[in-house]
KOLGU-4560 file (N, C-alpha, C; in nm, 3 decimals, padded with zeros to 5 digits):
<recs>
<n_xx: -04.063 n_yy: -01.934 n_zz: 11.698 ca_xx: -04.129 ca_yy: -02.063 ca_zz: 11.695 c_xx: -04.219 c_yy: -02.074 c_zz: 11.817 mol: A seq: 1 type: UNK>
<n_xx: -04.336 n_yy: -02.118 n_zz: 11.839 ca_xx: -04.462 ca_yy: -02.156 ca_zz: 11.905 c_xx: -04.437 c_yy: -02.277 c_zz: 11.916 mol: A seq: 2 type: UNK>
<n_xx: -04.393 n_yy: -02.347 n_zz: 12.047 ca_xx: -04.410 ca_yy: -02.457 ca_zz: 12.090 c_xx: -04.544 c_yy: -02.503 c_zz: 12.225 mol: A seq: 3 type: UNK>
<n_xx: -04.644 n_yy: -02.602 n_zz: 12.161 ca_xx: -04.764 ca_yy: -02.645 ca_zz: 12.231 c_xx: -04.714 c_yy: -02.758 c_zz: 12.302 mol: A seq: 4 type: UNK>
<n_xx: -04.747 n_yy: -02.804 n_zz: 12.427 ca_xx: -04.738 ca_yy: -02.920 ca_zz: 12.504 c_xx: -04.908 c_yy: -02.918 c_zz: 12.535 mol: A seq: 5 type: UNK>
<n_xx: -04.989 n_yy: -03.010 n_zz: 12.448 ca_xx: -05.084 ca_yy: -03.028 ca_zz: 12.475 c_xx: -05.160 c_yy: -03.225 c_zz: 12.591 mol: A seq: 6 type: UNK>
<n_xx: -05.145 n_yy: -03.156 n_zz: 12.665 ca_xx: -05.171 ca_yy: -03.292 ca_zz: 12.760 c_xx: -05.321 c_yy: -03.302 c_zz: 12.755 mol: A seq: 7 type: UNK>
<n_xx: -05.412 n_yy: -03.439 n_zz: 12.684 ca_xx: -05.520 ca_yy: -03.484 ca_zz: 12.700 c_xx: -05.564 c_yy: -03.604 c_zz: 12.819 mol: A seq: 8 type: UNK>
<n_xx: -05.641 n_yy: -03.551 n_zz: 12.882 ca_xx: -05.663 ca_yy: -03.631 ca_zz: 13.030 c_xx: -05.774 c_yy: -03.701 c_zz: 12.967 mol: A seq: 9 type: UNK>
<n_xx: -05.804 n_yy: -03.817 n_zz: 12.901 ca_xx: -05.846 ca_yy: -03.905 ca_zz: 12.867 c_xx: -05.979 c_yy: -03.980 c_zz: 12.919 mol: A seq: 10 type: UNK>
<n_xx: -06.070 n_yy: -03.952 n_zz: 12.891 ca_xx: -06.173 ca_yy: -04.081 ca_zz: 12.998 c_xx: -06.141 c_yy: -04.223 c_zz: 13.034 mol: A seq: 11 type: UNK>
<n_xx: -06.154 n_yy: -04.279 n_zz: 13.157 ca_xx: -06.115 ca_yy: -04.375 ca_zz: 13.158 c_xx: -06.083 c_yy: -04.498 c_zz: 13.050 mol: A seq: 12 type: UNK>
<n_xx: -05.936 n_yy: -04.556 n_zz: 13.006 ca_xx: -05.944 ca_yy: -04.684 ca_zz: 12.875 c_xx: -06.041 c_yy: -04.606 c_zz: 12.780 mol: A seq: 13 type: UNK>
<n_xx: -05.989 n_yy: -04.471 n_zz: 12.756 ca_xx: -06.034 ca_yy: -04.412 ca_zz: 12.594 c_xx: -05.912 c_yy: -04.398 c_zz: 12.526 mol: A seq: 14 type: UNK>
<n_xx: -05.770 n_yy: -04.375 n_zz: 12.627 ca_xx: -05.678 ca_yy: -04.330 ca_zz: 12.562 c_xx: -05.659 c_yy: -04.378 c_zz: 12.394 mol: A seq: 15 type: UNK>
<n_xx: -05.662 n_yy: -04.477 n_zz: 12.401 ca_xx: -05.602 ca_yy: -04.584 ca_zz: 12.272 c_xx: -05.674 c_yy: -04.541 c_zz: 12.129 mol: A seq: 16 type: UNK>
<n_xx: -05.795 n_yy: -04.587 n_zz: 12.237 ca_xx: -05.912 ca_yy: -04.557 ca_zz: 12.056 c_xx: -05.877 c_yy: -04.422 c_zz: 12.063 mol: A seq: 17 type: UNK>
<n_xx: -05.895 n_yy: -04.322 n_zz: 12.139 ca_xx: -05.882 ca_yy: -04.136 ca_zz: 12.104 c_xx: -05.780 c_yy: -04.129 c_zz: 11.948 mol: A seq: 18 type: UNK>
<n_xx: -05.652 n_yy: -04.211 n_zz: 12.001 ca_xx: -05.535 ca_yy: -04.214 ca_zz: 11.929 c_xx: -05.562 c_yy: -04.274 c_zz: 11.818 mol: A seq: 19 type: UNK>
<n_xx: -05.635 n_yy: -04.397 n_zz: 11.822 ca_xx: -05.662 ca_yy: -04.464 ca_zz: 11.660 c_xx: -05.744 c_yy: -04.390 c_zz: 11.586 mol: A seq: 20 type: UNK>
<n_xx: -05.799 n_yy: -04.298 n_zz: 11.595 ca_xx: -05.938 ca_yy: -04.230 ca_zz: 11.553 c_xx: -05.872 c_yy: -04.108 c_zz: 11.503 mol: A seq: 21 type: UNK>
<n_xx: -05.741 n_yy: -04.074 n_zz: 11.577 ca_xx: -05.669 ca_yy: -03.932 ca_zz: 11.508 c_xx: -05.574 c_yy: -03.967 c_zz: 11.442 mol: A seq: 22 type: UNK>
<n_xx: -05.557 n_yy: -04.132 n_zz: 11.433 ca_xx: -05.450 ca_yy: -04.174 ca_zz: 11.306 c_xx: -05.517 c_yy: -04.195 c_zz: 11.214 mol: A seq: 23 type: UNK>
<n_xx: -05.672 n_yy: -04.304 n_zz: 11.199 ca_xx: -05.741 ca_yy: -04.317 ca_zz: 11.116 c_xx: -05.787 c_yy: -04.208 c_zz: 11.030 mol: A seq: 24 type: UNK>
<n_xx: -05.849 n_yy: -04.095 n_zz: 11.095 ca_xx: -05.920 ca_yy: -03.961 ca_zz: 11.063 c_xx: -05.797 c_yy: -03.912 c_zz: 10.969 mol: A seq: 25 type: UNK>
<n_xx: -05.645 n_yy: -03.952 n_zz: 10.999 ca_xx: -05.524 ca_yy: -03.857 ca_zz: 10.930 c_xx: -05.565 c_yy: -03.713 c_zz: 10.962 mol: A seq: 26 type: UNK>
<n_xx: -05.626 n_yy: -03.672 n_zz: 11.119 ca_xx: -05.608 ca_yy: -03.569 ca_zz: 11.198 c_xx: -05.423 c_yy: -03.557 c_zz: 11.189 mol: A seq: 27 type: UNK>
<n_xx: -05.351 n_yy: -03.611 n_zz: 11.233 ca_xx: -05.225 ca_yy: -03.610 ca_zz: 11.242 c_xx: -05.146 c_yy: -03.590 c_zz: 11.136 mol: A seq: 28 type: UNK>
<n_xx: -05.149 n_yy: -03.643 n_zz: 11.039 ca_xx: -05.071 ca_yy: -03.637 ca_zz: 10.904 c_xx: -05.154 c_yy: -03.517 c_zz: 10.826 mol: A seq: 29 type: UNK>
<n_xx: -05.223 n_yy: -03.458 n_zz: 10.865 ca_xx: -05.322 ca_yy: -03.328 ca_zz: 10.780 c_xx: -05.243 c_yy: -03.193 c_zz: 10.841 mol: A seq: 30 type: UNK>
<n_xx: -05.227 n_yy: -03.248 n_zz: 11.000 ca_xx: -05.154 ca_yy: -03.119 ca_zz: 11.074 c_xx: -04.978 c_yy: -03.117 c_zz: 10.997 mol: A seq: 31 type: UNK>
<n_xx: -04.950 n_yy: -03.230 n_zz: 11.032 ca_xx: -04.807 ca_yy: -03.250 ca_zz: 10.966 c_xx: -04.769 c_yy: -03.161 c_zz: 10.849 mol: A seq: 32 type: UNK>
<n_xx: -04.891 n_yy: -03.138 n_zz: 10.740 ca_xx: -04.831 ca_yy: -03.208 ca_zz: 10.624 c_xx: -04.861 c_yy: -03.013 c_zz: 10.602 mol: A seq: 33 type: UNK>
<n_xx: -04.917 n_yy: -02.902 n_zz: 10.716 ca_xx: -04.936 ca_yy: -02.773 ca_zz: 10.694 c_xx: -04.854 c_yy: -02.692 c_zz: 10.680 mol: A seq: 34 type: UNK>
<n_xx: -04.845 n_yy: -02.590 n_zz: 10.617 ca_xx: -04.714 ca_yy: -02.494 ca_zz: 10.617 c_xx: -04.677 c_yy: -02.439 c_zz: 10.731 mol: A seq: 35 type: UNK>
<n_xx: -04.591 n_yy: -02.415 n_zz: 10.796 ca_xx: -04.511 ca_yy: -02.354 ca_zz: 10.894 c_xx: -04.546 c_yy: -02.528 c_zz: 11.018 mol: A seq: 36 type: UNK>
<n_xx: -04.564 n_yy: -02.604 n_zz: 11.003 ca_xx: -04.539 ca_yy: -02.688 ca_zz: 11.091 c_xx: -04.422 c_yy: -02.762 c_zz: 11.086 mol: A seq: 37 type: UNK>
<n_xx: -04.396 n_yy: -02.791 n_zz: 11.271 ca_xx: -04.243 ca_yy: -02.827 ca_zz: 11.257 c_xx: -04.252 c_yy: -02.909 c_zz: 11.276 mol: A seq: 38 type: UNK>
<n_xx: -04.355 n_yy: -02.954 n_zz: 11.407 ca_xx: -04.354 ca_yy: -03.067 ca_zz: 11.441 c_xx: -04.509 c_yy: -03.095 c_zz: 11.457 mol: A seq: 39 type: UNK>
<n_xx: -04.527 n_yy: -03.212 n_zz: 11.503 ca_xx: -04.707 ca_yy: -03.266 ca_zz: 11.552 c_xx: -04.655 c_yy: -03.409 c_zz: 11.577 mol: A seq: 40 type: UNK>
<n_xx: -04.642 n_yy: -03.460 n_zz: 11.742 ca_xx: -04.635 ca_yy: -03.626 ca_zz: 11.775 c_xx: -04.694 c_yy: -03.627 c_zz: 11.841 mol: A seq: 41 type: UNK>
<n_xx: -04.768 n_yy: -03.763 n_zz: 11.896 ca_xx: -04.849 ca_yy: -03.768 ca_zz: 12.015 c_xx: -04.708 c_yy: -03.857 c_zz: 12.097 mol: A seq: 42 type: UNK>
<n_xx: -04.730 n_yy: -03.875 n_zz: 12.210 ca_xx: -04.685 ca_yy: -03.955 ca_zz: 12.273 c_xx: -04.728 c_yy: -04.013 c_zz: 12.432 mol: A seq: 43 type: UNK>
<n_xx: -04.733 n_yy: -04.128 n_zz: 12.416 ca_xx: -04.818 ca_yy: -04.191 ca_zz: 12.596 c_xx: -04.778 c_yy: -04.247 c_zz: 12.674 mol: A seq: 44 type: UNK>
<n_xx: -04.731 n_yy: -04.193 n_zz: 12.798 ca_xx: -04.657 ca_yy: -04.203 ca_zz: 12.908 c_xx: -04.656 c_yy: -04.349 c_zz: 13.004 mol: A seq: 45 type: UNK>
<n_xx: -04.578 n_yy: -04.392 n_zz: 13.037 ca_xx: -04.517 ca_yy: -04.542 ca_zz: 13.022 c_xx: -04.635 c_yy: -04.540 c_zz: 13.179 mol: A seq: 46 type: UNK>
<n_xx: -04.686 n_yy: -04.442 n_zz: 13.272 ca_xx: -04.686 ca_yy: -04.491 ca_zz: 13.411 c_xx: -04.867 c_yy: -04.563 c_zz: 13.370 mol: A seq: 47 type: UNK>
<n_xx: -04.897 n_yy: -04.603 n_zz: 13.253 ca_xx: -05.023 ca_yy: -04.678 ca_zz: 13.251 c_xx: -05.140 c_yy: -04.558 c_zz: 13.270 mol: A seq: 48 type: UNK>
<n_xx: -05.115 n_yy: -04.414 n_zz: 13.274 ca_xx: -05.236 ca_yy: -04.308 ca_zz: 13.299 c_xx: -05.289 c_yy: -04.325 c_zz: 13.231 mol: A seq: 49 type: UNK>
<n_xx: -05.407 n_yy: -04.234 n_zz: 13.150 ca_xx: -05.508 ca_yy: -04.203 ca_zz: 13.066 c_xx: -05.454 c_yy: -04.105 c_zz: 13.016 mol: A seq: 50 type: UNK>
<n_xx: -05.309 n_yy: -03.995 n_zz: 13.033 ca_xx: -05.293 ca_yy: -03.890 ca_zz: 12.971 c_xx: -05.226 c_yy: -03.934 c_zz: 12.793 mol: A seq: 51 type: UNK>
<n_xx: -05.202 n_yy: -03.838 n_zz: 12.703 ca_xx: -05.199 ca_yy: -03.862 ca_zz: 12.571 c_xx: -05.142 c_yy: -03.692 c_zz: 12.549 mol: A seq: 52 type: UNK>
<n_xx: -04.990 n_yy: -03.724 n_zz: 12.535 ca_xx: -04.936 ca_yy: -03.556 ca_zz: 12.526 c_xx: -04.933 c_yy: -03.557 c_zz: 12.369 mol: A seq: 53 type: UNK>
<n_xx: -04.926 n_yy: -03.452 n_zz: 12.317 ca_xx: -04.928 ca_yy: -03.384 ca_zz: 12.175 c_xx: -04.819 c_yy: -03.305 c_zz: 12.219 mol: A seq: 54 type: UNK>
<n_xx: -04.713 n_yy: -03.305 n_zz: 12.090 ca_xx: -04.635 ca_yy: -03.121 ca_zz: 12.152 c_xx: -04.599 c_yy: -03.096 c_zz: 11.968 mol: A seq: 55 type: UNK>
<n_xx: -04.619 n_yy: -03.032 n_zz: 11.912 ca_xx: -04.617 ca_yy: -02.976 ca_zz: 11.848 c_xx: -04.565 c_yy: -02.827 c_zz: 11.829 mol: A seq: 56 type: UNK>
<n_xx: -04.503 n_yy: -02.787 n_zz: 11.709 ca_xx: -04.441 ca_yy: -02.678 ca_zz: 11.734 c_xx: -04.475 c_yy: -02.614 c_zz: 11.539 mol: A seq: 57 type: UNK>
<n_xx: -04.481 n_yy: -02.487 n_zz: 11.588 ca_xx: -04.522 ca_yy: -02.404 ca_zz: 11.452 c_xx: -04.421 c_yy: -02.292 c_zz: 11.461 mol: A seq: 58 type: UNK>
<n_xx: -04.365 n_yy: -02.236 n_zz: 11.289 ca_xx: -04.356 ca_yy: -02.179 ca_zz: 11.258 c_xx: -04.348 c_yy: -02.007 c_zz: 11.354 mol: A seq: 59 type: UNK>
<n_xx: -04.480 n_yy: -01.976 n_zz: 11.330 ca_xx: -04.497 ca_yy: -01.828 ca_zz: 11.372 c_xx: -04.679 c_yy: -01.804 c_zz: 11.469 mol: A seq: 60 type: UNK>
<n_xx: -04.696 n_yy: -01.697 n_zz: 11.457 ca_xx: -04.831 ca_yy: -01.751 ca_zz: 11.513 c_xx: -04.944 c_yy: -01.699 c_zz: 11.366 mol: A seq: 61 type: UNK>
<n_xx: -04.901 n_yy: -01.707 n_zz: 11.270 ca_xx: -05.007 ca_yy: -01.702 ca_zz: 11.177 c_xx: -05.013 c_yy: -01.872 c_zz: 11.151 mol: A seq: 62 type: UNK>
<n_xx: -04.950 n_yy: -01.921 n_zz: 11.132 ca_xx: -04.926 ca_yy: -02.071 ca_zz: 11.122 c_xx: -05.051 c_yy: -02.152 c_zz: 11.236 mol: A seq: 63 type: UNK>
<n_xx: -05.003 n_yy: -02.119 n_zz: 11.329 ca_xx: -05.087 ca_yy: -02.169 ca_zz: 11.429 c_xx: -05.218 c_yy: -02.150 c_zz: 11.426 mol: A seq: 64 type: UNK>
<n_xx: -05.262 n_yy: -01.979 n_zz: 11.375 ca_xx: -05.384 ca_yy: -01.932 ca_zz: 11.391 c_xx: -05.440 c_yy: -02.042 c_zz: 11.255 mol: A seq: 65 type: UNK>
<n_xx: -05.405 n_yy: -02.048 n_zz: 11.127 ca_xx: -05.419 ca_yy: -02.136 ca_zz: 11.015 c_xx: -05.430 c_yy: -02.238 c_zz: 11.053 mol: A seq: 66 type: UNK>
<n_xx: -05.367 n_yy: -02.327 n_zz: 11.146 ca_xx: -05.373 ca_yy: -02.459 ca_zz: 11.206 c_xx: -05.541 c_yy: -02.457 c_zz: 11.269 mol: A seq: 67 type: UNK>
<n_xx: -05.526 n_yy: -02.381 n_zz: 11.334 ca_xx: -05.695 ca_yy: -02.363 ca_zz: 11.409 c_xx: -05.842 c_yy: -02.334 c_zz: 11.317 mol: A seq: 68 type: UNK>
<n_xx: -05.814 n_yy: -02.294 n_zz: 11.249 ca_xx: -05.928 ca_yy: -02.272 ca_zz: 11.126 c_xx: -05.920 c_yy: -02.389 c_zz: 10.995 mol: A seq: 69 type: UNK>
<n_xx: -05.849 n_yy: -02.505 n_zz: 11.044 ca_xx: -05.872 ca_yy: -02.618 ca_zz: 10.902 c_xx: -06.001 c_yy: -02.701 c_zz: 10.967 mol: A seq: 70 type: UNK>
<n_xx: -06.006 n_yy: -02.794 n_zz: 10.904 ca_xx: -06.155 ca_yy: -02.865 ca_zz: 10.908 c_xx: -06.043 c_yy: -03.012 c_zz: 10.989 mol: A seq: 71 type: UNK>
<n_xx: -05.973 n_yy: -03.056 n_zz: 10.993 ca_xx: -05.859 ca_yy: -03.139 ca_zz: 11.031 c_xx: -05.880 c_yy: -03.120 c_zz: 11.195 mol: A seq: 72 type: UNK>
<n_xx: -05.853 n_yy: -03.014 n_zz: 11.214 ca_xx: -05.844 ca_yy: -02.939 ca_zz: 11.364 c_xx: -06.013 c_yy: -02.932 c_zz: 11.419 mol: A seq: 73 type: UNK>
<n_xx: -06.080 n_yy: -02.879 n_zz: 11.357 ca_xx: -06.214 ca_yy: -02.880 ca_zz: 11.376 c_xx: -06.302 c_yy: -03.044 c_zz: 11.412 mol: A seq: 74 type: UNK>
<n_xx: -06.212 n_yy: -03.112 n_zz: 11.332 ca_xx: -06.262 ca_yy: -03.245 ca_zz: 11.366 c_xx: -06.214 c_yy: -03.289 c_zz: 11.475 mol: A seq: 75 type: UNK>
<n_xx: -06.065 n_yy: -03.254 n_zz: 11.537 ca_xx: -06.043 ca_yy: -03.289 ca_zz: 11.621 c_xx: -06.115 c_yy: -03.252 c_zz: 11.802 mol: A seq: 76 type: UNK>
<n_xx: -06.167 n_yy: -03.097 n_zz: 11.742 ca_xx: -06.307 ca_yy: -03.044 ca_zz: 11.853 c_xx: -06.393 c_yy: -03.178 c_zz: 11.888 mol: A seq: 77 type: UNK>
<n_xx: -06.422 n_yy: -03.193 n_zz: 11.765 ca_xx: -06.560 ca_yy: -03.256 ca_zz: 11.751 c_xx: -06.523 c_yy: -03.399 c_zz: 11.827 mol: A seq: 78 type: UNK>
<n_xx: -06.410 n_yy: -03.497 n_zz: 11.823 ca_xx: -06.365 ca_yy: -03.620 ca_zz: 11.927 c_xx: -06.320 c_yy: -03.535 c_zz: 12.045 mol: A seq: 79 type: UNK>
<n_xx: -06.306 n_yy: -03.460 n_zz: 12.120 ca_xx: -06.241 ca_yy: -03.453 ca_zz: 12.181 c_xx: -06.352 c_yy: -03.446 c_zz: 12.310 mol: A seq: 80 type: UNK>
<n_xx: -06.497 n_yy: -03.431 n_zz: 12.319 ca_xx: -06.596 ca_yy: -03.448 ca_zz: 12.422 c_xx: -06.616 c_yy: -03.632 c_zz: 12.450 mol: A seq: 81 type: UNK>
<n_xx: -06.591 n_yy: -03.718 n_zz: 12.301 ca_xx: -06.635 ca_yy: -03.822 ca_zz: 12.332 c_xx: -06.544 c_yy: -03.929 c_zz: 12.447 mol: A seq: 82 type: UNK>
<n_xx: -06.378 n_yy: -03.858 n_zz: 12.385 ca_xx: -06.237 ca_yy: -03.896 ca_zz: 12.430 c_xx: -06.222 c_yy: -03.850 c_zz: 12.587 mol: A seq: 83 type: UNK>
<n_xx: -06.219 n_yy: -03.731 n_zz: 12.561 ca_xx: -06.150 ca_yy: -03.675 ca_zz: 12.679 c_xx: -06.231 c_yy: -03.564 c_zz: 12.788 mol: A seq: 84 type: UNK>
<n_xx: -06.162 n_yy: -03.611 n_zz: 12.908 ca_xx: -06.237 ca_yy: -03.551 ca_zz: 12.981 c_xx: -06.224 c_yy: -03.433 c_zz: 13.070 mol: A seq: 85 type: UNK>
<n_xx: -06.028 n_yy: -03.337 n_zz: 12.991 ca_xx: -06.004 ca_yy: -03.231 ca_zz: 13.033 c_xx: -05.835 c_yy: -03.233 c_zz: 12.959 mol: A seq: 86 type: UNK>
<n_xx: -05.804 n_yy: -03.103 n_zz: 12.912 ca_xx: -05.727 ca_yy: -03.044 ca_zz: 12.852 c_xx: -05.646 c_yy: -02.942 c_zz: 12.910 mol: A seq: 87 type: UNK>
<n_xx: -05.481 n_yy: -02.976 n_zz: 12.892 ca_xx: -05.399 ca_yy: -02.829 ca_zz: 12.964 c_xx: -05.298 c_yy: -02.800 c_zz: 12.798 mol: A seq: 88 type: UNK>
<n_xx: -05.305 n_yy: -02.689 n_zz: 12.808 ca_xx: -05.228 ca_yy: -02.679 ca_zz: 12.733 c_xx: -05.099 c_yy: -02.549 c_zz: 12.779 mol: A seq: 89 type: UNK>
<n_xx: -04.961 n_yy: -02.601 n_zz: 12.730 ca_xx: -04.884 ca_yy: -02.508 ca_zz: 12.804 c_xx: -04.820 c_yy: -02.445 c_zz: 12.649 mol: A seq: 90 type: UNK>
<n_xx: -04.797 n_yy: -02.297 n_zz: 12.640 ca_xx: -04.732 ca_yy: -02.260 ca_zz: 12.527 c_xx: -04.594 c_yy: -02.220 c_zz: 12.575 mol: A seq: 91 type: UNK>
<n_xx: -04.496 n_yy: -02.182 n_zz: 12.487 ca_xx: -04.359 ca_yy: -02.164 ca_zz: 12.471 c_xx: -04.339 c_yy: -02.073 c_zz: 12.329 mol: A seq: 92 type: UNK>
<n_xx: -04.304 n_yy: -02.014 n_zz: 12.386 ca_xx: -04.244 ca_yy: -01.929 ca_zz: 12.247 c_xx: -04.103 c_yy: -01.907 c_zz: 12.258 mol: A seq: 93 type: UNK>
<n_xx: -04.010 n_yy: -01.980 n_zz: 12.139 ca_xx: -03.891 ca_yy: -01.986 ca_zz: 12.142 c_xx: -03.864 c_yy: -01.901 c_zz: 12.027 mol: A seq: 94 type: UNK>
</recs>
C-alpha cells in the first residue's frame, strides 16, 4: 500500500474556496470512487493556517500511476496555481 500525506500551503484565505471547488468539481468523490483506492480525505488543521492536508492511500503503485493520468486529477493541476502557493508531499509505502 502507497500512503500520500499531501500538505497544500494555501494562498492567503484561499484555503476554504480551494476545498469547495474540489467538492463541487467531485475532484474528491472521482478519486474515491477509483480502483485500488483506499482512502482520499482532506482535512484542516484547527491552528487557523492556510495548510489543507490530503492523505490518501492506494492500492499498489499502478493504482496511483492510474490516479495521475484521469482528467479528475488533471483538473486538480489546473486549481492548484490559482489556490495554492506550494506543495510537500511525503510518501510511505506500507
Amino acid at each position: 500500500m502507497i500512503v500520500l500525506n499531501v500538505t497544500y500551503r494555501c494562498k492567503p484565505d484561499m484555503r476554504e474556496d480551494f476545498l469547495e471547488r474540489i467538492i463541487a468539481e467531485g475532484i474528491d468523490k472521482a478519486s474515491r470512487a477509483e480502483d485500488g483506492n483506499i482512502k482520499y480525505d482532506y482535512y484542516i488543521p484547527f491552528d487557523g493556517s492556510d495548510e489543507l492536508l490530503l492523505v490518501e492511500k492506494w492500492r499498489d503503485e499502478g493504482a496511483l500511476t492510474a490516479h495521475a493520468a484521469t482528467e479528475h486529477f488533471g483538473r486538480l493541476k489546473e486549481l492548484k496555481p490559482i489556490y495554492v502557493k506550494d506543495t510537500v508531499i511525503e510518501r510511505f509505502e506500507v
